[in-house]
C-alpha positions as CSV (number, residue, x, y, z in Angstrom):
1,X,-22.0,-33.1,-90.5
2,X,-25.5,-33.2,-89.2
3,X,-25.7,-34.2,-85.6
4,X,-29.4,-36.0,-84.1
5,X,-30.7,-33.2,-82.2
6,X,-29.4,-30.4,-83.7
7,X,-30.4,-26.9,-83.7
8,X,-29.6,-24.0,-85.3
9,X,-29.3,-20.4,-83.7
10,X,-28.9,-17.2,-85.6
11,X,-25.6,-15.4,-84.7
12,X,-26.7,-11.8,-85.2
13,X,-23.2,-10.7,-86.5
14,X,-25.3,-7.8,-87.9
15,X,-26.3,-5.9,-84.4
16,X,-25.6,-2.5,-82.8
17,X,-24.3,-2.1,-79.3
18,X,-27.4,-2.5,-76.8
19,X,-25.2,-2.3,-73.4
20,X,-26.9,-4.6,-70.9
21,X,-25.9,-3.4,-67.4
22,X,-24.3,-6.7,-67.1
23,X,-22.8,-8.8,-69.8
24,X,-24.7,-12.1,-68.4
25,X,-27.5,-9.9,-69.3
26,X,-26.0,-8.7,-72.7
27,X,-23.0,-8.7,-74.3
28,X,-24.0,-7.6,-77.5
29,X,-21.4,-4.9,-78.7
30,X,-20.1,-3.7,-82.0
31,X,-16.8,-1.3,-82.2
32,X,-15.9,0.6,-85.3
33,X,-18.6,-0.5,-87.5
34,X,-22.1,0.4,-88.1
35,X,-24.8,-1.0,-89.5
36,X,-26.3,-0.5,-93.2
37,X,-28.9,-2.3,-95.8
38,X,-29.2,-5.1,-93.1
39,X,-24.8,-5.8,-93.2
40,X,-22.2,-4.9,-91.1
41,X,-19.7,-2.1,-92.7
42,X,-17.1,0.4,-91.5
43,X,-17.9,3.1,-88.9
44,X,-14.8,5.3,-90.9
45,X,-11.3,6.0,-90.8
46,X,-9.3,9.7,-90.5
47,X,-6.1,11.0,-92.0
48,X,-3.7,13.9,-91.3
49,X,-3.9,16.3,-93.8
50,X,-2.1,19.6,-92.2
51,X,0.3,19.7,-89.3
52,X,-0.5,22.8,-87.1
53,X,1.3,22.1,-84.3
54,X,3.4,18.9,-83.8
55,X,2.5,18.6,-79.9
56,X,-0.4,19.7,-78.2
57,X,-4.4,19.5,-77.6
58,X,-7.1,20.4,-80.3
59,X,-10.0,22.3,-78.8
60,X,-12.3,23.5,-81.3
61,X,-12.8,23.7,-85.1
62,X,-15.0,25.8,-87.2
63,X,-16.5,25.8,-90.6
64,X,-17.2,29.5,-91.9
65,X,-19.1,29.0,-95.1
66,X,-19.1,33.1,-95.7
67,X,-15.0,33.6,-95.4
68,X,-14.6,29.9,-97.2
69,X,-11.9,28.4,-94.3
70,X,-12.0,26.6,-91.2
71,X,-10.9,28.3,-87.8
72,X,-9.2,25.7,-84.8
73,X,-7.5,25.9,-81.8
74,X,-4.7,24.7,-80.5
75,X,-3.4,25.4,-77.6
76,X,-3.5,29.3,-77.1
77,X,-2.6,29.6,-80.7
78,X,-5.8,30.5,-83.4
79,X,-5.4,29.3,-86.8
80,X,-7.0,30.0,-90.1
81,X,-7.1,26.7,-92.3
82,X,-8.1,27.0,-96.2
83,X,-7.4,24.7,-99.2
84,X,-5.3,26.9,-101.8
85,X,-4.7,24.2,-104.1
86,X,-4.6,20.4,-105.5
87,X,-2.1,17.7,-106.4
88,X,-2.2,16.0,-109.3
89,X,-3.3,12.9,-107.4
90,X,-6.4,14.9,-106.5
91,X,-4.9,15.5,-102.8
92,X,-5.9,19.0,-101.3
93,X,-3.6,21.4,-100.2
94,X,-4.2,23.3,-97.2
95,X,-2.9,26.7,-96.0
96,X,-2.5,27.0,-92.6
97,X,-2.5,30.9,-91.0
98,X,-1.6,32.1,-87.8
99,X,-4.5,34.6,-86.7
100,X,-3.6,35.4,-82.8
101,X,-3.9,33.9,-79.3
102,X,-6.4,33.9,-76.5
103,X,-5.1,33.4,-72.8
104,X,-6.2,30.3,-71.9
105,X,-4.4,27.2,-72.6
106,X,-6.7,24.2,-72.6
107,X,-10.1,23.2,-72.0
108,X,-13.0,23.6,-75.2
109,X,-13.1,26.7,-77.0
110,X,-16.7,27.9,-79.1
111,X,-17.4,29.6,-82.5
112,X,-19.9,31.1,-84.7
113,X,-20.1,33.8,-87.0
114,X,-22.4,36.6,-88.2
115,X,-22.9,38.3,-91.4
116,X,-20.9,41.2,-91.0
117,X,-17.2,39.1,-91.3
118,X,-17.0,38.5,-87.6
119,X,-16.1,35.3,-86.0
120,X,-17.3,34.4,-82.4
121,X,-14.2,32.6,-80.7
122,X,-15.4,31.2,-76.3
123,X,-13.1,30.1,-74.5
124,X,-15.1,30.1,-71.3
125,X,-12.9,32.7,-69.9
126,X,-13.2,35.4,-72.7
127,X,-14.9,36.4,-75.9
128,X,-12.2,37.2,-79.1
129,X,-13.8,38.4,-82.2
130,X,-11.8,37.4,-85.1
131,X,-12.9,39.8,-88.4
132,X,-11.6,37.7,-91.7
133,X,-11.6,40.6,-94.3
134,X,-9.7,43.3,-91.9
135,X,-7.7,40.1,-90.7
136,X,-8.3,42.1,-86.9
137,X,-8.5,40.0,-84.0
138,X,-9.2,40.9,-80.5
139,X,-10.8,40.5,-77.3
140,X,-14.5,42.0,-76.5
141,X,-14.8,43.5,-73.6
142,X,-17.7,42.1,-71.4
143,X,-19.8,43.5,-68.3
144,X,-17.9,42.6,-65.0
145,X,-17.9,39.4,-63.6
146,X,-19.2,37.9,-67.1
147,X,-17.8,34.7,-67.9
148,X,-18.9,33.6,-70.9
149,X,-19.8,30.3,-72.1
150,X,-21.1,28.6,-75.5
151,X,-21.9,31.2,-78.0
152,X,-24.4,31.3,-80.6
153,X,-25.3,33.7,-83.5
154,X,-28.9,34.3,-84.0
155,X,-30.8,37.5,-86.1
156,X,-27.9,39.8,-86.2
157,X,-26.3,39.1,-82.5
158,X,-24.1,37.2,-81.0
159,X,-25.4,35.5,-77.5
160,X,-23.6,33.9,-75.0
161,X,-24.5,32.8,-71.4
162,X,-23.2,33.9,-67.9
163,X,-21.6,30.7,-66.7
164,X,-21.7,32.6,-63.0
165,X,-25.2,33.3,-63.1
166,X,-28.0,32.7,-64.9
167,X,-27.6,35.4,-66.7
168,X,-27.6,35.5,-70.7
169,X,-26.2,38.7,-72.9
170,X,-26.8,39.9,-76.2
171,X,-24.3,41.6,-78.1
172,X,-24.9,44.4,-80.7
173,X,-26.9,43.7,-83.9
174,X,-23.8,43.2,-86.5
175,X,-21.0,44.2,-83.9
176,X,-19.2,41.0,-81.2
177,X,-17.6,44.0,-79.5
178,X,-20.0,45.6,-78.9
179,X,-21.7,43.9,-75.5
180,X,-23.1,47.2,-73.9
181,X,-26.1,48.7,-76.3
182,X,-28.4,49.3,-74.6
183,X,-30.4,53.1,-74.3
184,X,-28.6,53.5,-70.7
185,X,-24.8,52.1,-71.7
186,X,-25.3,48.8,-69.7
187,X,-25.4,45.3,-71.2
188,X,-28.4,43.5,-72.6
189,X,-29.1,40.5,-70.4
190,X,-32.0,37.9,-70.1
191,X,-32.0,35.2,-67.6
192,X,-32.7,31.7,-66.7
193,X,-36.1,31.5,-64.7
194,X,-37.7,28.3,-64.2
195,X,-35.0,27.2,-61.7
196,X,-32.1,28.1,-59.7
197,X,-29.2,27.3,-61.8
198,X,-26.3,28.9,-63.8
199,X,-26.1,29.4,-67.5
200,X,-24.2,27.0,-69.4
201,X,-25.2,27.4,-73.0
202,X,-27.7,29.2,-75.8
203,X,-28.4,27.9,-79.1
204,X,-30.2,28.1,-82.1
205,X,-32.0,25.7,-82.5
206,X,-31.3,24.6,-86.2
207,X,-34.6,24.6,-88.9
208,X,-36.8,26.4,-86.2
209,X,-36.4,30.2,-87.4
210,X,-36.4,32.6,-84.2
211,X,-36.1,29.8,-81.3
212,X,-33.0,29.7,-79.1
213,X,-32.5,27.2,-76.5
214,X,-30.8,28.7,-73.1
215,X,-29.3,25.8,-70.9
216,X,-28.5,25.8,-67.6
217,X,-26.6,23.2,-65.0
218,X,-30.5,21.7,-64.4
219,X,-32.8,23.0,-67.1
220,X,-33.4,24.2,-70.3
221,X,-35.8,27.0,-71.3
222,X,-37.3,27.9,-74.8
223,X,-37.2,31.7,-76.1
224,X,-38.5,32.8,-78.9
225,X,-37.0,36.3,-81.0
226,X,-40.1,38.5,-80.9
227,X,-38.6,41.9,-82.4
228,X,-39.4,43.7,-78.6
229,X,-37.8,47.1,-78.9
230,X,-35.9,46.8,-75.7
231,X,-35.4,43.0,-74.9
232,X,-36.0,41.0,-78.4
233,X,-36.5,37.6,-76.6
234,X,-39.6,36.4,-74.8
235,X,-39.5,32.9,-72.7
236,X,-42.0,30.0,-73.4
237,X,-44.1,30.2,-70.4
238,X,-45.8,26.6,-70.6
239,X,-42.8,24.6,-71.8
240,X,-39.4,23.7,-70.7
241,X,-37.0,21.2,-70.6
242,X,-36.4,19.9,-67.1
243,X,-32.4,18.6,-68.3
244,X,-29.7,21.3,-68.0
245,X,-26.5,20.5,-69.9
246,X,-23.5,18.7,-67.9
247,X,-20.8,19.6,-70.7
248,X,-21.7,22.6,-73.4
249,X,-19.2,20.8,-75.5
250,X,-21.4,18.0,-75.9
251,X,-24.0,20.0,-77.8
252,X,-24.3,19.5,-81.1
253,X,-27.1,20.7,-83.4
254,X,-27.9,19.8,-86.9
255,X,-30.7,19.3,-89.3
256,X,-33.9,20.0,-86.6
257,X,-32.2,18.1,-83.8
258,X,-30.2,19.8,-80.8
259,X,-28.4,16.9,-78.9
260,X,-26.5,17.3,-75.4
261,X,-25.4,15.3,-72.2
262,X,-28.1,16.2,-70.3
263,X,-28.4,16.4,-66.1
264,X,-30.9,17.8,-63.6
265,X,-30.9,17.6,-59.5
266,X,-32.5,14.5,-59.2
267,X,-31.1,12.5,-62.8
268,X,-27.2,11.5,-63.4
269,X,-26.0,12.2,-66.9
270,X,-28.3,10.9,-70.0
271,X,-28.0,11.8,-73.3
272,X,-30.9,13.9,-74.5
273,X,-32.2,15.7,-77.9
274,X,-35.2,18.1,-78.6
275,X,-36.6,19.1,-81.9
276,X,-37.7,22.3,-80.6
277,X,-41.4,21.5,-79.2
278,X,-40.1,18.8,-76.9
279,X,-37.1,16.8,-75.4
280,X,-36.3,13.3,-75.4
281,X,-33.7,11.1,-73.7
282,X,-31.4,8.3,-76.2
283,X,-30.0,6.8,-73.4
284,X,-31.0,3.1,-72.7
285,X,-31.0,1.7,-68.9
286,X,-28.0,0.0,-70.0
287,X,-25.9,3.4,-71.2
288,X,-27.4,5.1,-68.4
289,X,-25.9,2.4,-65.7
290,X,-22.6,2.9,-67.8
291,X,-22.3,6.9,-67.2
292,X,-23.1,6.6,-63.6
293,X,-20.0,4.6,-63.3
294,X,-18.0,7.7,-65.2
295,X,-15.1,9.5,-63.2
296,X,-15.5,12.7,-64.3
297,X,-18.3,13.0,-67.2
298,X,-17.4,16.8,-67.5
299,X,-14.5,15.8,-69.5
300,X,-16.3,15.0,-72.8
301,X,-17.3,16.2,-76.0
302,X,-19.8,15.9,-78.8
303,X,-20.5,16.4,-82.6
304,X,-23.0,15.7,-85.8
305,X,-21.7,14.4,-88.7
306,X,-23.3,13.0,-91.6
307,X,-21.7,9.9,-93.0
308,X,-22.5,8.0,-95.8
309,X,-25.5,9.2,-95.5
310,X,-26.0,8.3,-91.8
311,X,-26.3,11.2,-89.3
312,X,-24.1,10.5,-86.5
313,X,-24.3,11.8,-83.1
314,X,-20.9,10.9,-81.0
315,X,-19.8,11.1,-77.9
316,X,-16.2,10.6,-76.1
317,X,-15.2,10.8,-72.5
318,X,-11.2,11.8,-72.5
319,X,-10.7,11.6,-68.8
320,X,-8.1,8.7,-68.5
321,X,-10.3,7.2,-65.6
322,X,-13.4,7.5,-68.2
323,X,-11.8,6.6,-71.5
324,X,-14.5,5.6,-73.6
325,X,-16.7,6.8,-76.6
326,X,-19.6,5.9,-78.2
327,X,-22.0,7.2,-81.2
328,X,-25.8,7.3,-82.3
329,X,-26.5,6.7,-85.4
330,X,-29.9,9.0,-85.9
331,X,-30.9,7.2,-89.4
332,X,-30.5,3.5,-87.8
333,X,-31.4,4.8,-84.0
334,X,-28.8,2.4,-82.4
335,X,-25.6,2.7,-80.5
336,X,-22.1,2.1,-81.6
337,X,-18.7,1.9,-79.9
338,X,-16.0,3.7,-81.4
339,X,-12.3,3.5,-80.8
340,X,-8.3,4.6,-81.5
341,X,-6.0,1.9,-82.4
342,X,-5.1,1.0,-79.1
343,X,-9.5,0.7,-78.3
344,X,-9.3,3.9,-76.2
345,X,-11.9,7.0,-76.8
346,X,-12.2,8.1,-80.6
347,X,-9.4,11.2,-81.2
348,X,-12.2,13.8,-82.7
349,X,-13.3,16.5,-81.4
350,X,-15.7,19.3,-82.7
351,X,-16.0,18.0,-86.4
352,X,-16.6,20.9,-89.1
353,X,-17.8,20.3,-92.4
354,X,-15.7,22.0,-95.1
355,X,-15.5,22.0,-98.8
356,X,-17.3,18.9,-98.8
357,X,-15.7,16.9,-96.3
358,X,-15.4,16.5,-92.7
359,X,-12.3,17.8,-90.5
360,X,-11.5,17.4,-86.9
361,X,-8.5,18.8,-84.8
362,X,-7.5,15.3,-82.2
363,X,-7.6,15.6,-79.0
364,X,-4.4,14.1,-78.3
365,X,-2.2,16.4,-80.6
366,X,-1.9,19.6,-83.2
367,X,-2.8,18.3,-86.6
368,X,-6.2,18.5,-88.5
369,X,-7.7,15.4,-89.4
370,X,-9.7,14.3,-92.3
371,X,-12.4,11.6,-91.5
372,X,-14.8,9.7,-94.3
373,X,-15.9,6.6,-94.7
374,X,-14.3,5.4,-97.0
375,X,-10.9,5.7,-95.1
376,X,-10.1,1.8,-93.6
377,X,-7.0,2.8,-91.4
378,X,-6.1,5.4,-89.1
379,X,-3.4,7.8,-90.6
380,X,-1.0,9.7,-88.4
381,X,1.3,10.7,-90.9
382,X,4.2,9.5,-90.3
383,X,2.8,5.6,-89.0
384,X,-0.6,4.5,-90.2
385,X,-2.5,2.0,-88.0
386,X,-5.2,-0.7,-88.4
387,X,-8.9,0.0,-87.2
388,X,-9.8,-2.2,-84.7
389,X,-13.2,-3.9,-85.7
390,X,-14.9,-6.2,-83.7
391,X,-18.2,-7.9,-83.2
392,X,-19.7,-8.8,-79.7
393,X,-22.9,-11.1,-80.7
394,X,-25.9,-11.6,-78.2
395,X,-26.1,-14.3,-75.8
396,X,-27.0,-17.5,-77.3
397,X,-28.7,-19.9,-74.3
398,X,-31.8,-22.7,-74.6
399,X,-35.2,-21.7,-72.4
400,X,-34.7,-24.7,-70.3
401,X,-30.9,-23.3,-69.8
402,X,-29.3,-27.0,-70.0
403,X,-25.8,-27.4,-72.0
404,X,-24.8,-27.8,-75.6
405,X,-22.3,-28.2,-78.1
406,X,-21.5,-25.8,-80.5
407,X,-20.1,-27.9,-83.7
408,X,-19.9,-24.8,-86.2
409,X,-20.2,-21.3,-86.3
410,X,-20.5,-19.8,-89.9
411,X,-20.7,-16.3,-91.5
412,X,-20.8,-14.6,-94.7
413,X,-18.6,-11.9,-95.7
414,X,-17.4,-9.8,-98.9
415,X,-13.8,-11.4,-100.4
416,X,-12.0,-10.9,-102.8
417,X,-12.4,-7.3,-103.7
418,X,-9.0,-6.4,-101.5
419,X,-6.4,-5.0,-104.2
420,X,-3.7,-5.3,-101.7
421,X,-4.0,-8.9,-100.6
422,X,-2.4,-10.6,-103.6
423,X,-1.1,-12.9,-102.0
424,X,2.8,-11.3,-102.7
425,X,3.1,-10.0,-99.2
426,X,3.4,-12.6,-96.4
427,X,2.9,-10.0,-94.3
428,X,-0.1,-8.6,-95.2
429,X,-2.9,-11.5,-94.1
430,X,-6.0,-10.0,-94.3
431,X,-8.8,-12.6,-91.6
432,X,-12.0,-12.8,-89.6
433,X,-10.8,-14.0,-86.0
434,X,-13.4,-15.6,-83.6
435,X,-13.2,-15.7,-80.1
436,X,-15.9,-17.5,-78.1
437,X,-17.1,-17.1,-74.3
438,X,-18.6,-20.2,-72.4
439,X,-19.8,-18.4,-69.4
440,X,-22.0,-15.5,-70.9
441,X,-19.4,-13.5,-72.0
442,X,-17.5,-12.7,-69.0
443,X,-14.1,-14.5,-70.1
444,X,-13.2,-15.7,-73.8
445,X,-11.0,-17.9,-75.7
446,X,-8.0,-17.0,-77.7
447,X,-8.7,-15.8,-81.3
448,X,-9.0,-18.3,-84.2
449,X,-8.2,-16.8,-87.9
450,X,-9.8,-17.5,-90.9
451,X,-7.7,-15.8,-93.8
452,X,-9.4,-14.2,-96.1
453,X,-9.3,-14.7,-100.1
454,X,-7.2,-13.3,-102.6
455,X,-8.5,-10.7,-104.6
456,X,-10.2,-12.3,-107.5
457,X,-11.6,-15.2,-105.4
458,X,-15.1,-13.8,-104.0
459,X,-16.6,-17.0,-102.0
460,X,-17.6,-15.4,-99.1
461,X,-18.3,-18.0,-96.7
462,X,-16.0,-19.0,-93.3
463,X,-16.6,-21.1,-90.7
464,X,-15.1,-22.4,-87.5
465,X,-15.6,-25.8,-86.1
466,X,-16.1,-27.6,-82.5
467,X,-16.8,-24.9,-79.9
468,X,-17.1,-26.4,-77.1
469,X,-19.8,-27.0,-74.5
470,X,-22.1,-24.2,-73.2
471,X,-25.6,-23.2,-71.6
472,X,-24.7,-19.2,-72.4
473,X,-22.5,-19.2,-75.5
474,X,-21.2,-15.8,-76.7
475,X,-19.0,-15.2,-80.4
476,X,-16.8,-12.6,-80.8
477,X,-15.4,-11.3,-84.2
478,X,-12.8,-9.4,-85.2
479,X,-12.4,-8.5,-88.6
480,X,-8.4,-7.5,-89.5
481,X,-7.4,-5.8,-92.5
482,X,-6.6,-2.2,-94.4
483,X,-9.4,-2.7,-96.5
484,X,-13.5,-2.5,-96.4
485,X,-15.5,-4.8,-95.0
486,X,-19.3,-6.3,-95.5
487,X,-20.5,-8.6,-93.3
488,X,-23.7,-10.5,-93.0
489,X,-25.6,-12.5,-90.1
490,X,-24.2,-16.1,-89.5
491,X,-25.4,-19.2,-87.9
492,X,-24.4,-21.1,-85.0
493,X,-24.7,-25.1,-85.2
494,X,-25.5,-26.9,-82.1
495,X,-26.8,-30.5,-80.8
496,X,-27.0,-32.1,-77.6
């Protein structure tokens, strides 16, 4: 029914989450989805694939291309993780090997390799080399006082920073145990000189040949490997990054692009990235208002992936206090929420790419995950759980800021392509909810479900009617199922 007066507003059902420091300001939010080709579609589901340990805390995973198997940590324990094998369903089979164990217990744990079969494994306490042909693995010894902290390979050496000074060592060309080569016996050591600070991190910077990035608590500095006989490195003396790291296990590099929580004296945490020839933050006023409200930031971690063809930056705060996680999608440049089940931080941590896919050891227990997009639930093993998906749409007010009525809300979204709603299981009710907010999206309604269709039955249109009365009217969707979803932008139907 057309109304005298009426007006229609576009509900941008299709948006990313642009975190106004207030939601009177904003409210726009989107959780477990992303956008792509101008619709709404899943963010990405995981699976367990191998138990390692049935209780504990994953805290780091590694892709070695060269010895063809992933390396993780839980706990204390160090595992070696390969696929020996399929089913006949096509379902990998994984080989899970005990290698040793390192002394700490928790807290993240850093890898790389070199070409000469040696695996780099940081636990910020100690530096284990792990040799995958001899199957030897043992502990380097360090200068005194050295505690190391994210390592990196880079042309022939291992290099890892002195998180107690700002200190950086080098370790042997083609050796990880060997930390004390140089002419007199001692260590080879750089150091952090554009500010006071301690070392946090070094990095290769990915795509930029000889460039390594060294990180400290309040700046970053550029060094280049020049080949010198005694001390290979020499520092960029007209550039550096004025952000240190907060967290080294926020870093993640891929492609051209370093990433990291980044923090100097004067700035709270921001999320920053550099190509190599300068440094930028990704943080909007909005994210930034939301991290200076975090407990303890330190507790956090980072990763690339590329999914679907999106590369994906995300980020998760695991202190209870903090519990929240977010991602940047680099192809779209927007920000995402992502969830568990129960809409606390994301599980992953330290994503590797293996054998084509993408792997993650959780955060909240022993077992390797498998995450793609084209997973729809969240797979424990033994219990398999829905993906909460939901929709925050912007604010929807006149410019005079005087009341109306909403008489429709409307939306268009793929049906009918389910293979499990058949309509045989009345259990199984697959639905768009909608939850509306009269007062700008500080308090809403209670959900109203429109079931989906059957598969076989593809119109794609739902709608909702008499909203109420508003002068700052915000929708909420959430869309409820095991399957995909596509969803376009709707329109809201109003009159005074």
């Amino acid at each position: 029914m057309k109304y005298p007066n009426s007006k229609q507003f576009p509900l941008d059902i299709v948006g990313s989450s642009t975190f106004g420091r207030d939601p009177k300001i904003l409210s726009s939010r989107t959780f477990n989805m992303i956008e792509a080709d101008n619709f709404l579609v899943d963010y990405g589901g995981y699976k367990v694939v191998a138990e390692i340990l049935s209780s504990g805390e994953g805290r780091g995973l590694f892709s070695s291309a060269t010895a063809n198997q992933m390396v993780g940590c839980v706990n204390n324990n160090i595992y070696a993780i390969s696929v020996f094998g399929q089913t006949l369903q096509n379902r990998k089979i994984y080989n899970v090997r005990y290698i040793g164990s390192i002394n700490s217990f928790a807290g993240d744990v850093f890898f790389d390799e070199n070409n000469t079969n040696q695996i780099a494994i940081c636990d910020k306490s100690d530096i284990y080399i792990y040799d995958y042909i001899d199957l030897i693995f043992q502990k380097a010894t360090l200068p005194e006082g050295f505690i190391p902290g994210y390592v990196t390979y880079q042309d022939g050496r291992f290099i890892a920073p002195d998180t107690n000074s700002a200190a950086w060592a080098l370790s042997q060309v083609g050796d990880g145990l060997n930390w004390f080569w140089d002419p007199s016996g001692g260590p080879v050591l750089g150091a952090i000189q554009t500010k006071g600070t301690r070392a946090v991190a070094t990095v290769r910077f990915p795509g930029r040949g000889n460039l390594l990035l060294v990180m400290g608590e309040n700046v970053s500095e550029l060094w280049t490997d020049v080949g010198g006989a005694q001390f290979p490195y020499q520092r960029s003396a007209s550039v550096n990054i004025d952000y240190g790291c907060l967290n080294p296990a926020t870093i993640a590099a891929q492609d051209s692009i370093i990433v990291w929580l980044g923090v100097n004296e004067k700035a709270g945490p921001t999320i920053m990235y550099s190509t190599g020839s300068d440094a930028k933050q990704i943080s909007t006023d909005g994210i930034n208002f939301k991290f200076e409200q975090l407990v303890n930031p330190a507790r956090s971690t980072g990763f690339f992936m590329r999914l679907a063809g999106h590369l994906i930056y995300q980020l998760t705060f695991y202190d209870p206090r903090d519990n929240y996680s977010l991602i940047y999608d680099f192809t779209t440049q927007k920000f995402f929420d992502v969830t568990d089940e129960n809409m606390n931080y994301h599980i992953a941590r330290r994503v590797a790419s293996f054998d084509n896919d993408y792997y993650f050891i959780s955060l909240n227990d022993g077992n390797l995950y498998q995450i793609a997009a084209d997973f729809y639930t969240y797979d424990y093993g033994t219990t398999i759980k829905n993906i909460p998906r939901k929709r925050v749409c912007s604010n929807v007010r006149l410019p005079d800021s005087t009341p109306f009525i909403v008489n429709q809300a409307t939306m268009t979204v793929e049906q009918g392509n389910d293979v499990d709603n058949d309509g045989n299981d009345p259990i199984y009710l697959p639905n768009v909810s909608l939850s509306v907010s009269t007062n700008g999206g500080i308090s809403f309604s209670g959900w109203s479900d429109q079931e989906l269709n059957t598969v076989g039955h593809r119109q794609n249109m739902v709608r909702w009617w008499n909203l109420g009365m508003s002068n700052d009217f915000v929708a909420q969707f959430s869309f409820n199922s095991t399957g995909s979803w596509k969803a376009s932008n709707g329109i809201l139907d109003t009159y005074q």
